[in-house]
C-alpha positions as CSV (number, residue, x, y, z in Angstrom):
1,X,29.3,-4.2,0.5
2,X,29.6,-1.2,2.6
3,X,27.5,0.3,-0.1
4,X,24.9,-1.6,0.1
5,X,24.6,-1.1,3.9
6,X,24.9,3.0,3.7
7,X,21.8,2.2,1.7
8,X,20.2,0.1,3.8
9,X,20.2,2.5,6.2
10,X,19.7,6.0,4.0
11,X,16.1,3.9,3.2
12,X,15.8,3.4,6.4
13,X,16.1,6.7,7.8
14,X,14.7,8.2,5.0
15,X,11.0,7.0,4.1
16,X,9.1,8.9,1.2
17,X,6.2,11.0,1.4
18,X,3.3,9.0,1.3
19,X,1.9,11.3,-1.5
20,X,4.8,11.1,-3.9
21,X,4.2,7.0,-3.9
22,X,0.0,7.4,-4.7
23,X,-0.1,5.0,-8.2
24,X,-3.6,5.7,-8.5
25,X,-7.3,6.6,-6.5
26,X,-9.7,3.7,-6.1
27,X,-13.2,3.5,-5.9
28,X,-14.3,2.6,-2.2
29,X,-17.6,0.5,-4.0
30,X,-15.0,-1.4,-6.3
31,X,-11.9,-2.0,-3.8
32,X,-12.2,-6.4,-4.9
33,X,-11.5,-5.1,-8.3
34,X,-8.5,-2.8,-6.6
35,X,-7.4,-5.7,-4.9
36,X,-7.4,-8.5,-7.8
37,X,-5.7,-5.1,-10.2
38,X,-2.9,-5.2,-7.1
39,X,-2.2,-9.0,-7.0
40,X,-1.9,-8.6,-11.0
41,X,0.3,-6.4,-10.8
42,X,2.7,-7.6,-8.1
43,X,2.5,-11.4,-8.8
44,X,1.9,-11.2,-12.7
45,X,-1.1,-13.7,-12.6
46,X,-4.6,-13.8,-11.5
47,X,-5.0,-14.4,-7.9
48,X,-7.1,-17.9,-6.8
49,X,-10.0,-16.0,-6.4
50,X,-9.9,-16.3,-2.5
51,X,-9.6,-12.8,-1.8
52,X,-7.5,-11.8,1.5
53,X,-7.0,-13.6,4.8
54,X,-10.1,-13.6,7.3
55,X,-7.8,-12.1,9.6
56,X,-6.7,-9.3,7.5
57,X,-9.8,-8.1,6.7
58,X,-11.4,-8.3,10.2
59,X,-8.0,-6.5,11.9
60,X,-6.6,-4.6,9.4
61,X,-9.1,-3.9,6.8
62,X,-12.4,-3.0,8.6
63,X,-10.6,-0.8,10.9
64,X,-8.8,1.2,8.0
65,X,-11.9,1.7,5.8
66,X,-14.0,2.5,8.9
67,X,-11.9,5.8,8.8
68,X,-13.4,6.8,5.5
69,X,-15.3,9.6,5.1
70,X,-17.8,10.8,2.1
71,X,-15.0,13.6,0.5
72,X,-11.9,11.4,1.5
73,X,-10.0,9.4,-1.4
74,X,-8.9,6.4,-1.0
75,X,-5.2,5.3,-3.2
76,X,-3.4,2.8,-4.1
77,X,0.6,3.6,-3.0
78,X,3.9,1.7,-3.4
79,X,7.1,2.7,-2.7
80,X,9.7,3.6,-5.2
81,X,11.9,0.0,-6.2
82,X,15.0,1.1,-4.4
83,X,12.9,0.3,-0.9
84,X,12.3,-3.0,-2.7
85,X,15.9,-4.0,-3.6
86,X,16.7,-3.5,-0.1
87,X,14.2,-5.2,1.9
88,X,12.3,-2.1,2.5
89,X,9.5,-2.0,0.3
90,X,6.0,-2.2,0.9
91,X,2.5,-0.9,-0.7
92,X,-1.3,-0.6,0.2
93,X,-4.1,1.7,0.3
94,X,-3.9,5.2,2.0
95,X,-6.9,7.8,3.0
96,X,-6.5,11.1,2.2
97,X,-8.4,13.7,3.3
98,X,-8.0,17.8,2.7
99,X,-4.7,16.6,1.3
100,X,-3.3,14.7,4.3
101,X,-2.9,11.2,4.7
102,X,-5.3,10.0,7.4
103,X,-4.6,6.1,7.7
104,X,-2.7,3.7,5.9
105,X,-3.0,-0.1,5.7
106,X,-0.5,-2.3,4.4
107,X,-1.4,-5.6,1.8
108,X,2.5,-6.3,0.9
109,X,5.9,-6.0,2.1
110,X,9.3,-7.6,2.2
């Protein structure tokens, strides 16, 4: 037990660099094909086709890409499965530009 809760907290303190957790670059024109790939992956089934809340996309999204310039790249990042066992975890899409991370918008967490 007192394990697990020197973990908790070592995650906690200690969050990875955003670069080490890029799975892989999308394609700003495609990003409902990133999307569907991501729910895929995370759920193991084909989403309902809905796409993601109005809400998210009008206060999270829009604002996010809106940041995008024409040489930025735009990735698909998750953090390593020991944030996941311990309530830590989360992934989405991060801008990079000149090798920096820029912005970063969430789509899943726990």
């Amino acid at each position: 037990m007192l394990r697990h809760i020197l973990n908790c907290i070592k995650l906690l303190l200690i969050t990875p660099d955003i670069k080490d957790c890029l799975v892989r670059q999308i394609d700003p024109k495609r990003i409902e094909d990133a999307f569907e790939l991501e729910h895929q992956e995370f759920y193991n089934e084909l989403s309902s086709g809905l796409g993601l809340s109005p809400y998210f996309m009008e206060n999270e999204w829009k604002p996010f890409i809106a940041e995008l310039l024409p040489d930025d790249e735009l990735w698909f990042y998750r953090l390593p499965a020991e944030y996941w066992q311990h309530l830590q975890g989360h992934q989405g899409y991060v801008i990079i530009r000149n090798g920096k991370k820029i912005a970063k918008v969430k789509t899943i967490w726990n």
